[in-house]
MIDOSE-1310 file (N, C-alpha, C; in nm, 2 decimals, decimal comma, always signed):
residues 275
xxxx	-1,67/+1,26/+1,10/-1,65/+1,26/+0,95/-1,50/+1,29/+0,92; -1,47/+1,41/+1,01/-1,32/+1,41/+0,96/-1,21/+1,33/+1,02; -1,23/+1,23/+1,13/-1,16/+1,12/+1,14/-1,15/+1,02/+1,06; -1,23/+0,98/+0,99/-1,25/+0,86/+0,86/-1,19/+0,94/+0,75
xxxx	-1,21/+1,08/+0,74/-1,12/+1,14/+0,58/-0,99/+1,13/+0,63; -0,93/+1,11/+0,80/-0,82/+1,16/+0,82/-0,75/+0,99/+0,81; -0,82/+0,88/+0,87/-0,83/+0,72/+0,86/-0,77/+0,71/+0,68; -0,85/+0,71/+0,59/-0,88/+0,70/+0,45/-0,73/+0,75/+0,36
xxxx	-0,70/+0,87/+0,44/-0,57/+0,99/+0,38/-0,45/+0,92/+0,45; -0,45/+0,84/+0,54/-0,35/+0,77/+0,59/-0,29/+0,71/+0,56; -0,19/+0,75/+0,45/-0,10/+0,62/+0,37/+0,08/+0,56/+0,47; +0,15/+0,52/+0,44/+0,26/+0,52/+0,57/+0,38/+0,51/+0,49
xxxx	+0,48/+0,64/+0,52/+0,63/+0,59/+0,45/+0,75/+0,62/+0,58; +0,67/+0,53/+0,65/+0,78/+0,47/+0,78/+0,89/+0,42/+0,69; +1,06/+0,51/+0,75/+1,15/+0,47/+0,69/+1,23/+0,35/+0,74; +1,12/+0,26/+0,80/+1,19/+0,12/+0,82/+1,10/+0,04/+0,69
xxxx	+1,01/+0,05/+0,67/+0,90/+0,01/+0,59/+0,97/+0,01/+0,43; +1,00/+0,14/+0,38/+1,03/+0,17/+0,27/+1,13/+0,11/+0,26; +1,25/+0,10/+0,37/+1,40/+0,09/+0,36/+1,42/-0,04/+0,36; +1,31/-0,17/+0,40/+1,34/-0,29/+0,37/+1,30/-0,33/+0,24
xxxx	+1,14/-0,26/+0,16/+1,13/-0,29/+0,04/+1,22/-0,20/-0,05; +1,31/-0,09/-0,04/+1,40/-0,08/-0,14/+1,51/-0,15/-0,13; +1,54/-0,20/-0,02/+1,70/-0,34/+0,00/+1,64/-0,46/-0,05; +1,52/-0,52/-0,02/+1,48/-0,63/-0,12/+1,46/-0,60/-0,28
xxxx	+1,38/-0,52/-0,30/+1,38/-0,52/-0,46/+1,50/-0,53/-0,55; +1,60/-0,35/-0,43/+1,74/-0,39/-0,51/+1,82/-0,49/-0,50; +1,81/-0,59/-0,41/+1,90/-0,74/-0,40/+1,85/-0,82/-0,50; +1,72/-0,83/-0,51/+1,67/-0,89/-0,59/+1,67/-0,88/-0,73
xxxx	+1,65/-0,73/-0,77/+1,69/-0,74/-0,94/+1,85/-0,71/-0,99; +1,91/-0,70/-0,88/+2,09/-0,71/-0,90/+2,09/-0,88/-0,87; +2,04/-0,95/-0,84/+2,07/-1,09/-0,85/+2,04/-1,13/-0,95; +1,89/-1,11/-1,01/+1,84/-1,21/-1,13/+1,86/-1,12/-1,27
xxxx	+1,95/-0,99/-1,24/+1,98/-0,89/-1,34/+2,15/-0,93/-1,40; +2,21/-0,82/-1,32/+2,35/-0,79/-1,39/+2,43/-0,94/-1,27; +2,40/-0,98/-1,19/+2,47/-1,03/-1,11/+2,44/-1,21/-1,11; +2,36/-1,20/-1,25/+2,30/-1,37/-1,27/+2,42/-1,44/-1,28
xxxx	+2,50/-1,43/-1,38/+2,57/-1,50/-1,49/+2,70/-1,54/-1,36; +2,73/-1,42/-1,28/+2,78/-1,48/-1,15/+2,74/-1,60/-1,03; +2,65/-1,57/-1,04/+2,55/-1,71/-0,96/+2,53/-1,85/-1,04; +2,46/-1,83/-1,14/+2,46/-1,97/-1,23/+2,46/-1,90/-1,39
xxxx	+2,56/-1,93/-1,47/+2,63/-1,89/-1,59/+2,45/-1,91/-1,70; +2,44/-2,05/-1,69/+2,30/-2,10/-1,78/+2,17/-1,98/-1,77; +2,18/-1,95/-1,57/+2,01/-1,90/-1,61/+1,96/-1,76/-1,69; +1,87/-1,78/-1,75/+1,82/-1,67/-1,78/+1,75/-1,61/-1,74
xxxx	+1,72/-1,45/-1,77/+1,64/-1,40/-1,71/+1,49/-1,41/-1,65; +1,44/-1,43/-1,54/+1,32/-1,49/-1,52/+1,18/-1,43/-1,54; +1,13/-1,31/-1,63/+1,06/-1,22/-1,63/+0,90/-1,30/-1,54; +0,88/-1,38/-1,58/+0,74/-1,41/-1,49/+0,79/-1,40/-1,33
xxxx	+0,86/-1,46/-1,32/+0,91/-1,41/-1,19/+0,92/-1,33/-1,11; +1,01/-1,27/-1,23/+0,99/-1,07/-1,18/+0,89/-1,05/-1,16; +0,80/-0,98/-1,25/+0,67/-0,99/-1,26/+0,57/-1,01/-1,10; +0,62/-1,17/-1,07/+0,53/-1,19/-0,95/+0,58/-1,14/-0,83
xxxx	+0,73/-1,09/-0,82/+0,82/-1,00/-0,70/+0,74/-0,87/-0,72; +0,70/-0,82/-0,82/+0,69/-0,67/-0,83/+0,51/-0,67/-0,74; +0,46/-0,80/-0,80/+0,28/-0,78/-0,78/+0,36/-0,83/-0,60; +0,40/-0,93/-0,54/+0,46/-0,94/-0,37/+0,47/-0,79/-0,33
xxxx	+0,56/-0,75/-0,36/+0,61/-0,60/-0,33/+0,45/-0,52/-0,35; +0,40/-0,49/-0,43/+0,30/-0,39/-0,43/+0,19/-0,46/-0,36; +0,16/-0,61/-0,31/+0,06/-0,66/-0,15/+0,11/-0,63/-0,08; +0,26/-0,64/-0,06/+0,33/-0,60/+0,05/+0,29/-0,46/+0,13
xxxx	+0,31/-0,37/-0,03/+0,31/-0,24/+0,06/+0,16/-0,17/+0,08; +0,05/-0,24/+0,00/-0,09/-0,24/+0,06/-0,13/-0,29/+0,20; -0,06/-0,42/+0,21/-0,08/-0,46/+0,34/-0,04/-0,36/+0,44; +0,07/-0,29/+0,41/+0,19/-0,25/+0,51/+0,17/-0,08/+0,56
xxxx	+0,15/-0,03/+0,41/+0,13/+0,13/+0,40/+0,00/+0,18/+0,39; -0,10/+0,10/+0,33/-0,21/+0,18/+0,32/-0,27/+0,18/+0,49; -0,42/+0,28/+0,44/-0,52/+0,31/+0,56/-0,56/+0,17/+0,67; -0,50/+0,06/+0,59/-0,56/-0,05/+0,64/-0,45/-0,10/+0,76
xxxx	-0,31/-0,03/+0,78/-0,21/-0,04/+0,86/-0,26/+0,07/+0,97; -0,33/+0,20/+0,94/-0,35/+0,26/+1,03/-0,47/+0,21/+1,13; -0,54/+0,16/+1,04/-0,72/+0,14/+1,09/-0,66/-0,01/+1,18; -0,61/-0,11/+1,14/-0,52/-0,20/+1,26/-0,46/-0,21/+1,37
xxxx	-0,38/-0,04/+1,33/-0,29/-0,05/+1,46/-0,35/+0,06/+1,57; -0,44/+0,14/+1,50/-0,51/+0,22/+1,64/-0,66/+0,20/+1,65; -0,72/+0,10/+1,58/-0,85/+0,13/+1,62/-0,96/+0,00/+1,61; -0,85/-0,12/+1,51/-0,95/-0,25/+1,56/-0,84/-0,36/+1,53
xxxx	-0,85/-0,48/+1,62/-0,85/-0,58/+1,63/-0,87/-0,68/+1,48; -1,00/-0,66/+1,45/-1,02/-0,81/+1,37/-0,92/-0,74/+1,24; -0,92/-0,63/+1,21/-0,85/-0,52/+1,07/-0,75/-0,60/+1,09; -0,68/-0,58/+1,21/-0,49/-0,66/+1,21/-0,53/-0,80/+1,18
xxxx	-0,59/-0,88/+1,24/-0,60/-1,02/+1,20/-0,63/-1,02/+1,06; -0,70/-0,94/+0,99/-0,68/-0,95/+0,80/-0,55/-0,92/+0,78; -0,47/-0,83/+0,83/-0,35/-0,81/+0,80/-0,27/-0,95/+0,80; -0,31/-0,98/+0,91/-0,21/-1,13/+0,88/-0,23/-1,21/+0,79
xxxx	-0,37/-1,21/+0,79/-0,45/-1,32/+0,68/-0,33/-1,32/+0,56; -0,35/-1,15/+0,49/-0,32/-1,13/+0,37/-0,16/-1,16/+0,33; -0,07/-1,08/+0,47/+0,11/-1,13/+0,46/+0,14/-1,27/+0,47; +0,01/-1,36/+0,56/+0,04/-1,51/+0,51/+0,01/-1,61/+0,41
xxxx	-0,12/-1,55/+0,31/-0,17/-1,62/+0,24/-0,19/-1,57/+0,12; -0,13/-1,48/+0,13/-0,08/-1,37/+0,00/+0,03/-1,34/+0,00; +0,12/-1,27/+0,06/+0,25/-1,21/+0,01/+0,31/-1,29/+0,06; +0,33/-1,39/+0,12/+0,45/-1,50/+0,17/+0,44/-1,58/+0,02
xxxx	+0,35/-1,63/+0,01/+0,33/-1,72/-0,11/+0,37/-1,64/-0,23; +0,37/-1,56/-0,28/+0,38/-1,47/-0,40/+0,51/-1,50/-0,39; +0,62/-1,44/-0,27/+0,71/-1,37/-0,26/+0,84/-1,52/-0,31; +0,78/-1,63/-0,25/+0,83/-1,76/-0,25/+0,77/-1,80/-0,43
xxxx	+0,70/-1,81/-0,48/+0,73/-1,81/-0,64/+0,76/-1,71/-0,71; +0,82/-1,61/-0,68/+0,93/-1,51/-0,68/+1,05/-1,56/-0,72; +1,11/-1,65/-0,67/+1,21/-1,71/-0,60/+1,32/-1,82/-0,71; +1,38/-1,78/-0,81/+1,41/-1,87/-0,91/+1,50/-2,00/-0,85
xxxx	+1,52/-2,11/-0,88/+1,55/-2,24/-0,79/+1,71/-2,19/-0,80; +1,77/-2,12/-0,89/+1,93/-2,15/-0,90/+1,96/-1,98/-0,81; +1,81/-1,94/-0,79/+1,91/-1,80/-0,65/+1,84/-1,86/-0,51; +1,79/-1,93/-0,51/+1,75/-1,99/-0,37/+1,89/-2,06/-0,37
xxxx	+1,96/-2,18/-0,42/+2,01/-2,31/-0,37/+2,16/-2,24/-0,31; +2,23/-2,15/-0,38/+2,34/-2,09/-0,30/+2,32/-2,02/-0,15; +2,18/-1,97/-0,17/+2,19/-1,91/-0,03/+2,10/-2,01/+0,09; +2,04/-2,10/+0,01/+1,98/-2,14/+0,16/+2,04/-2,32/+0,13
xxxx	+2,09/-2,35/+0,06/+2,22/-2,48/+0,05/+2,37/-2,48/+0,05; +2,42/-2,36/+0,11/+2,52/-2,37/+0,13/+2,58/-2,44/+0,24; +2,73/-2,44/+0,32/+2,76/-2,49/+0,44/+2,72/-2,44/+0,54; +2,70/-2,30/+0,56/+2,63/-2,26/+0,67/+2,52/-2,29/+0,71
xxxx	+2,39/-2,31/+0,57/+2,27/-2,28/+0,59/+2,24/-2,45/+0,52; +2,25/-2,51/+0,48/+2,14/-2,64/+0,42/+2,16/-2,70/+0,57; +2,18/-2,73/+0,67/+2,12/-2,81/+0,79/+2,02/-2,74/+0,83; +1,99/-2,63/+0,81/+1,89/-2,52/+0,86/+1,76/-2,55/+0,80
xxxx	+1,84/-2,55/+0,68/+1,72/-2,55/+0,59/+1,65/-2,71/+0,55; +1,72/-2,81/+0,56/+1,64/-2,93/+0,54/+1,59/-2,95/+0,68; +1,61/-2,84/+0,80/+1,53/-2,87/+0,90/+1,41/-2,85/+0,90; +1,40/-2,71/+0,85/+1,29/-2,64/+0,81/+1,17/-2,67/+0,72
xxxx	+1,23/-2,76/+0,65/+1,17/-2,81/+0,53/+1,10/-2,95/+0,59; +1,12/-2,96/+0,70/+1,05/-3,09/+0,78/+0,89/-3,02/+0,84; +0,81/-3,07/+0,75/+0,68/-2,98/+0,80/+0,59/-3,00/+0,95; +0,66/-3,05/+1,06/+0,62/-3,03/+1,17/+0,71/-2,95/+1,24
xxxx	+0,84/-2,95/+1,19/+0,92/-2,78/+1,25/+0,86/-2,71/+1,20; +0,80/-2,68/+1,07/+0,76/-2,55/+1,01/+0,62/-2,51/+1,02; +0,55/-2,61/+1,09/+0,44/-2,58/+1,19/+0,46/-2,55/+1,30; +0,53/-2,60/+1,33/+0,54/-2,59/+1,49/+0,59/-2,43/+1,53
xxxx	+0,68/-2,38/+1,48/+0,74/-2,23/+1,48/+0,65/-2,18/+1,40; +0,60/-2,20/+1,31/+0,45/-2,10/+1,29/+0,40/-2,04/+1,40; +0,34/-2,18/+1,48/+0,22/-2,20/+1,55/+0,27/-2,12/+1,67; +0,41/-2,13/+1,71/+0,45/-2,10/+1,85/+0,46/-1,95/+1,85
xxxx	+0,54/-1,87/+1,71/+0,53/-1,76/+1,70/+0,40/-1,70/+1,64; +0,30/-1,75/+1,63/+0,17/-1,68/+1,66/+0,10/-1,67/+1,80; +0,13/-1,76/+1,83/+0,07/-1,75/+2,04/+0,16/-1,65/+2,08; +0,30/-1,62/+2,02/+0,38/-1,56/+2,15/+0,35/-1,42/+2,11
xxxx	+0,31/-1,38/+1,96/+0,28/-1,28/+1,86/+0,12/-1,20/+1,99; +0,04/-1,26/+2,04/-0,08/-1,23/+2,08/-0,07/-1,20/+2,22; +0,06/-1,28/+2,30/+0,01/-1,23/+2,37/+0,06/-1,07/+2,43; -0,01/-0,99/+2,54/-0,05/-0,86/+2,53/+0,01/-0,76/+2,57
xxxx	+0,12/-0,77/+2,61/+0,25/-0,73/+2,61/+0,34/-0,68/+2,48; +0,36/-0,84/+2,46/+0,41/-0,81/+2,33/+0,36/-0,72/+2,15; +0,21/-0,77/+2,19/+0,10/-0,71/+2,07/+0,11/-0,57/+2,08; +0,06/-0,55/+2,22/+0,06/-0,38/+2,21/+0,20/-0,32/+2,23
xxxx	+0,32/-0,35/+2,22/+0,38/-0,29/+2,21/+0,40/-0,25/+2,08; +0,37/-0,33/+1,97/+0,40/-0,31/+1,83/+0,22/-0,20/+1,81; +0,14/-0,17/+1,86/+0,05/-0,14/+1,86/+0,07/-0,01/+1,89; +0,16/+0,06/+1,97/+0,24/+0,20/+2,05/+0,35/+0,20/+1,98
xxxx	+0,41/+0,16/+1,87/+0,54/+0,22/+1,80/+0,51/+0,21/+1,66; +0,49/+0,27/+1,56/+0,44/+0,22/+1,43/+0,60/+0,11/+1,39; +0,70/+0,18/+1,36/+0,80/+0,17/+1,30/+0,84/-0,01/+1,40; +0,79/-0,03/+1,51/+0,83/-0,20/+1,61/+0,70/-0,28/+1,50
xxxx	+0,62/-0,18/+1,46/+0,53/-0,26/+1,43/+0,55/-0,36/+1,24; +0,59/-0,26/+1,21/+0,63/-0,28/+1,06/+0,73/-0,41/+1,09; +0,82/-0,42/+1,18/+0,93/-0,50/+1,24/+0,93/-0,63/+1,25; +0,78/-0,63/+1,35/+0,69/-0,75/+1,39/+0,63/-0,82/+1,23
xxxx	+0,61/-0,72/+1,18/+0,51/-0,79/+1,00/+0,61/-0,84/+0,95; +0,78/-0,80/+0,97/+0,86/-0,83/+0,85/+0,86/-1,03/+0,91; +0,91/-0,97/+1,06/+0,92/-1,10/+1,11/+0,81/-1,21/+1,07; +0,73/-1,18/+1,10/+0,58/-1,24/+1,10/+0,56/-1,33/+0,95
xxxx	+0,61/-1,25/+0,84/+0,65/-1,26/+0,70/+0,76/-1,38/+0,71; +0,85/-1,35/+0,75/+0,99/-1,43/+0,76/+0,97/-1,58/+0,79; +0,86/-1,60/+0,93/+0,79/-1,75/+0,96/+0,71/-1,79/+0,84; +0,59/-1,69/+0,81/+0,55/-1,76/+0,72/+0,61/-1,83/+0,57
xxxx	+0,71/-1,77/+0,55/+0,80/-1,86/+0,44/+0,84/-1,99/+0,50; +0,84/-2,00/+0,60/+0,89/-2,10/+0,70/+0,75/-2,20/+0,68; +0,65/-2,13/+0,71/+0,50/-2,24/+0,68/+0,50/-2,29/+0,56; +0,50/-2,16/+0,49/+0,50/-2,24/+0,36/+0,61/-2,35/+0,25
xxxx	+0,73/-2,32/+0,32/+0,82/-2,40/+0,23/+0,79/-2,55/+0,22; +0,74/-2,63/+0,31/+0,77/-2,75/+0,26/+0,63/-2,78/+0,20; +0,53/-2,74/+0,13/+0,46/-2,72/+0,02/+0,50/-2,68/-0,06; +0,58/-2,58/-0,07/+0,59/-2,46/-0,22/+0,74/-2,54/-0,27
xxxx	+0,83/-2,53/-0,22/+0,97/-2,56/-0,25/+1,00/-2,63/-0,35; +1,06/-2,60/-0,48/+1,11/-2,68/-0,56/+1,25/-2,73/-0,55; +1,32/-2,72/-0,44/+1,49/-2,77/-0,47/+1,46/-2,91/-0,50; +1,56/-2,94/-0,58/+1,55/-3,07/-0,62/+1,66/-3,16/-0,52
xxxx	+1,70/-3,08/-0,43/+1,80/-3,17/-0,34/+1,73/-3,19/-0,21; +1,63/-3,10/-0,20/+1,54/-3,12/-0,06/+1,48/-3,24/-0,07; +1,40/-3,32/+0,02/+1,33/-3,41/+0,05/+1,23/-3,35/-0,04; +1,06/-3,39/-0,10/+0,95/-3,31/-0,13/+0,90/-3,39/-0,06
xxxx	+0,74/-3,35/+0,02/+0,63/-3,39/+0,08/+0,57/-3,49/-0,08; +0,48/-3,57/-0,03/+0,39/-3,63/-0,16/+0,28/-3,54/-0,11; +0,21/-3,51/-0,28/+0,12/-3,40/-0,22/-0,01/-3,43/-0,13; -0,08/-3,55/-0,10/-0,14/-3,60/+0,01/-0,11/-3,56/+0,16
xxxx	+0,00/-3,57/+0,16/+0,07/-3,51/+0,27/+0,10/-3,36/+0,27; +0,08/-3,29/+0,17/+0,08/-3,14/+0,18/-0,03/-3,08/+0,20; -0,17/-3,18/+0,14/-0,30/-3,13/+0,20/-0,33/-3,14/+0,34; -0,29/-3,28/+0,40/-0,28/-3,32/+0,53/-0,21/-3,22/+0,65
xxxx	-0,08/-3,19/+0,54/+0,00/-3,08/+0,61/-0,07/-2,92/+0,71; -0,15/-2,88/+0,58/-0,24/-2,78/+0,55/-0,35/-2,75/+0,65; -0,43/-2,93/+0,64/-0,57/-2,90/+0,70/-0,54/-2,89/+0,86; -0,42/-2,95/+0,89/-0,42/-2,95/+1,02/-0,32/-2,84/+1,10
xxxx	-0,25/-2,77/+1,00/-0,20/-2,62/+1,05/-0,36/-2,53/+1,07; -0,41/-2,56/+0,97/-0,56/-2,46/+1,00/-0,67/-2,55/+1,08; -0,64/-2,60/+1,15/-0,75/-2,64/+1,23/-0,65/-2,68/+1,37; -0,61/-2,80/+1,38/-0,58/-2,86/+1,54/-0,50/-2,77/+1,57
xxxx	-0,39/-2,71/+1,53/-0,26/-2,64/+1,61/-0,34/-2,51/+1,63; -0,41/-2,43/+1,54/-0,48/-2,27/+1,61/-0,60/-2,29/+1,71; -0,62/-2,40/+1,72/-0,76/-2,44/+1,84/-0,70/-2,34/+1,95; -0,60/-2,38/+2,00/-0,63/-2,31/+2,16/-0,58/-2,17/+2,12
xxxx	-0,56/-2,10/+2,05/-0,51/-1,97/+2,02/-0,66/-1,87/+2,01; -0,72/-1,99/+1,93/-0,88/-1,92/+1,84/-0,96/-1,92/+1,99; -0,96/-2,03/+2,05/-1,07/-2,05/+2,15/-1,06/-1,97/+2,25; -0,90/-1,89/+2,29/-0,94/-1,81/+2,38/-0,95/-1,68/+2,34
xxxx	-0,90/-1,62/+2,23/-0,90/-1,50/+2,20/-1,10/-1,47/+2,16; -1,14/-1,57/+2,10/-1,26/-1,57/+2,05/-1,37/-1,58/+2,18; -1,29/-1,65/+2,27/-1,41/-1,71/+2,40/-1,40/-1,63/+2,53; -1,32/-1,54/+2,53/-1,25/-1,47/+2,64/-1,41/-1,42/+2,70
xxxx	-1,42/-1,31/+2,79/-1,50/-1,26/+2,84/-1,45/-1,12/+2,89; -1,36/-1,07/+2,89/-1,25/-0,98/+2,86/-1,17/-0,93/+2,75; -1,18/-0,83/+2,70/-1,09/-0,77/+2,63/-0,93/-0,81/+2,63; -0,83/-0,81/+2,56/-0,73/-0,83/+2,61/-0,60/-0,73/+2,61
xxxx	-0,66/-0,64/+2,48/-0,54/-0,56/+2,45/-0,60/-0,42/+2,51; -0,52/-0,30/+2,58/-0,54/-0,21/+2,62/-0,56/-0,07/+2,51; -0,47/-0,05/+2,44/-0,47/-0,01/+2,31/-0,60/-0,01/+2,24; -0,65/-0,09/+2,21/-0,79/-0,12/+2,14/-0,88/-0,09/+2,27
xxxx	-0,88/-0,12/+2,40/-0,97/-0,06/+2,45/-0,98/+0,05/+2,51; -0,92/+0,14/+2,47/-0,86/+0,29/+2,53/-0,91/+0,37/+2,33; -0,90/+0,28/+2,22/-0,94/+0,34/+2,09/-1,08/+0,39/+2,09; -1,10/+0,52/+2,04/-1,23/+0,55/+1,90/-1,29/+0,41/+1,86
xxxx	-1,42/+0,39/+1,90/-1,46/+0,32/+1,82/-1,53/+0,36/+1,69; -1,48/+0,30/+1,62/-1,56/+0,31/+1,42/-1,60/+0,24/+1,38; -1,65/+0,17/+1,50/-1,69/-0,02/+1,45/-1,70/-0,10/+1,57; -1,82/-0,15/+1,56/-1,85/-0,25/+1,67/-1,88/-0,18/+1,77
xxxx	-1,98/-0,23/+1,88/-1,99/-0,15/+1,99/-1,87/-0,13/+2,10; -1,76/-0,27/+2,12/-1,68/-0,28/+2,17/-1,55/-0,37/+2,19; -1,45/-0,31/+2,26/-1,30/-0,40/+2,26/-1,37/-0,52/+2,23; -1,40/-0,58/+2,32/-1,41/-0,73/+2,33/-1,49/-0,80/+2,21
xxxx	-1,60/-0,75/+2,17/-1,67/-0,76/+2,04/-1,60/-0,80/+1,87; -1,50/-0,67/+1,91/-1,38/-0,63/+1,80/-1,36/-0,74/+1,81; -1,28/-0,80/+1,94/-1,16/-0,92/+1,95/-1,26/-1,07/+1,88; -1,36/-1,05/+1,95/-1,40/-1,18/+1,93/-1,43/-1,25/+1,75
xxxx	-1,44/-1,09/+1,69/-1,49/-1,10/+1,55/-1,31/-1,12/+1,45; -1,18/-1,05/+1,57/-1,08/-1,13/+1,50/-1,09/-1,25/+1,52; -1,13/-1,26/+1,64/-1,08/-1,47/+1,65/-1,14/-1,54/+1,57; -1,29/-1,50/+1,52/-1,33/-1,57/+1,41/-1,28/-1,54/+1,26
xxxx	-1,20/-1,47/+1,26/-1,15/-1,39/+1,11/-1,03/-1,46/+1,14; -0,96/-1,51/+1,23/-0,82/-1,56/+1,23/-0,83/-1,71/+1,21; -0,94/-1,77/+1,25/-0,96/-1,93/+1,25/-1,06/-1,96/+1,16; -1,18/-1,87/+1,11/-1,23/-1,94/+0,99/-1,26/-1,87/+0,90
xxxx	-1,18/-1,82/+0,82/-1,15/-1,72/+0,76/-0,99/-1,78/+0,71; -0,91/-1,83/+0,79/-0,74/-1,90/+0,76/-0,82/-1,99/+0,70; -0,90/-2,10/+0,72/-0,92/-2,21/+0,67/-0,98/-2,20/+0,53; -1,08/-2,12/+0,51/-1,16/-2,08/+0,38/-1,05/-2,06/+0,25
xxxx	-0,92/-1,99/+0,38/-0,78/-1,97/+0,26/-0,72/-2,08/+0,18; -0,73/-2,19/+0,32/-0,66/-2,27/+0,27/-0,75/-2,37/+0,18; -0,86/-2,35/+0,13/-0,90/-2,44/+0,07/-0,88/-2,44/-0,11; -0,80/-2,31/-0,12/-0,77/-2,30/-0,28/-0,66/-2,35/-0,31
xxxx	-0,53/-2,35/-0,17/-0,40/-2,42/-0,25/-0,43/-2,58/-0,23; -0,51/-2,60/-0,12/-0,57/-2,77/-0,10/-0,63/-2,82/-0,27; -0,71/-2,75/-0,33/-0,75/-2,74/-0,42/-0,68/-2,77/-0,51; -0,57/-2,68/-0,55/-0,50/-2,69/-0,66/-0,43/-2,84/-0,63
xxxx	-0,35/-2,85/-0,54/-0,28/-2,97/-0,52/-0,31/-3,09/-0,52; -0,46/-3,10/-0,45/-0,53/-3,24/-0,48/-0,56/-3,27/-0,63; -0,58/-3,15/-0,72/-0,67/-3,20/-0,85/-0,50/-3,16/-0,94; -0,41/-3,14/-0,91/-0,21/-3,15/-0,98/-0,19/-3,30/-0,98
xxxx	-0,24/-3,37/-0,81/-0,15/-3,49/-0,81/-0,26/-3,57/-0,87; -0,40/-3,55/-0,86/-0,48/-3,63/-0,94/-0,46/-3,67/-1,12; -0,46/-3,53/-1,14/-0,41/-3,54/-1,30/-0,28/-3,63/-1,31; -0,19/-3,60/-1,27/-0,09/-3,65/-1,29/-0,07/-3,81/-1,23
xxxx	-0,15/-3,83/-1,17/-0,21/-4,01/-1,10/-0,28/-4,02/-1,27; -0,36/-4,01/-1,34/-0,42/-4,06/-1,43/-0,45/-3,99/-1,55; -0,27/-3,94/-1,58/-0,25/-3,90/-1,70/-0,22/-4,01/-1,80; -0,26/-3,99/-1,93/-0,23/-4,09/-1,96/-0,05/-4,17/-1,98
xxxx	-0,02/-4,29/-1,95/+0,11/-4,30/-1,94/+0,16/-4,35/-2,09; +0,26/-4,27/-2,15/+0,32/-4,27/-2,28/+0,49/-4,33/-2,29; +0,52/-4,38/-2,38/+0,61/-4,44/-2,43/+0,75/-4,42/-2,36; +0,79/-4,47/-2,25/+0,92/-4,36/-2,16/+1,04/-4,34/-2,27
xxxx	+1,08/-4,47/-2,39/+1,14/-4,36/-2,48/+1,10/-4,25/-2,54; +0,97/-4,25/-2,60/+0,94/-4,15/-2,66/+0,93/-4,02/-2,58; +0,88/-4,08/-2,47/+0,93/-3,93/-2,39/+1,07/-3,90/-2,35; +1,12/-3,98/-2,32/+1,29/-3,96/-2,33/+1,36/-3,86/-2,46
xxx	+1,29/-3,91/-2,56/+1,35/-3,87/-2,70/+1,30/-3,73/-2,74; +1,16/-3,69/-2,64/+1,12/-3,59/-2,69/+1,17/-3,46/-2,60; +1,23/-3,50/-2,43/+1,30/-3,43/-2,37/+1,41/-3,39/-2,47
């Protein structure tokens, strides 16, 4: 009883944790605040935007700080694979329509960075580095060492966060100087990051016959009768459980390009005239 009050009371203000969400917030509302009119003279202040940074930031630090960071890192398996669920299919996406088009295009179209970035924006690089930094993420070396350091572990999630902007951009992206996917191709994109590329990731962590992480099998159980049990009930929370995710931005995108396939088509002066 008093390990679950002590589980439950476990909130986290690891000063790597705090110290990246107070350098993003303050970068962020000194750019689209006092530091706009330096960047692009026209924009105005973006308040929905804001808005959806502040709701990023406060998933961020549920994901990050609450009981649900503790209950992941010492005592199950499938808990962390929700963790991921939520920093990929929640706070990556929030954090990216966050994102106003005239403070993205200086920093990721400049000369250093736009070869980078129309690389990135090619959606089988931005699968592919997904996909490679989730296998290399699991295996058990690597996992448990973020598992034995809280503060490597927070590290691992920023990173972990960092790719998935990388998954998501060439869906989400509005520059108007990038290439865009047609959205047929962003469902296509979608269904087959959540299915063909996680097959061999899901099939062995799910099919093993062994435990794999030591950490989890040296933990308190508070769930499940065991390591391997845990594990197997991530693998199915990582592979069909991602896909169930994906079926609400598949959603929105199929029934966007549809409307707009068989809206009705009006006067292109008149629309000219009424721009």
């Amino acid at each position: 009883m008093n390990n679950n009050v002590e589980i439950i009371a476990n909130w986290q203000f690891d000063p790597v944790l705090i110290g990246l969400m107070l350098a993003a917030s303050i970068s962020y509302f000194l750019a689209i605040g006092p530091l706009r009119a330096h960047i692009n003279k026209n924009a105005k202040f973006p308040k929905a935007k804001a808005g959806i940074f502040v709701l990023a930031l406060i998933v961020s630090y549920l994901i990050e700080g609450s009981p649900l960071h503790d209950i992941a890192e010492r005592y199950l398996f499938s808990i962390h694979m929700s963790q991921h669920l939520l920093l990929t299919y929640f706070a990556a996406p929030l954090f990216i329509l966050a994102m106003p088009e005239w403070l993205l295009e200086p920093i990721l179209l400049n000369k250093l960075t736009k070869h980078s970035t129309k690389l990135l924006s090619k959606p089988v690089v931005a699968a592919l580095i997904y996909t490679l930094f989730l296998s290399i993420w699991h295996f058990p070396a690597i996992y448990d060492a973020g598992l034995r350091n809280s503060t490597l572990h927070h590290i691992q999630h920023f990173l972990f966060l960092i790719v998935s902007f990388i998954f998501w951009w060439p869906v989400m992206h509005n520059m108007p100087t990038l290439p865009k996917l047609h959205p047929l191709l962003k469902i296509v994109y979608l269904f087959i990051s959540s299915t063909l590329l996680q097959i061999p990731l899901f099939g062995i962590i799910t099919f093993a016959d062994k435990a794999f992480y030591p950490s989890y099998q040296s933990a308190p159980r508070i769930f499940f009768s065991s390591a391997l049990e845990d594990q197997r009930v991530g693998g199915v929370v990582m592979k069909v459980l991602a896909m169930l995710f994906y079926i609400l931005p598949m959603t929105i995108i199929f029934f966007r390009w549809y409307q707009s396939e068989h809206a009705p088509k009006t006067n292109s002066k008149n629309a000219l005239a009424s721009d």
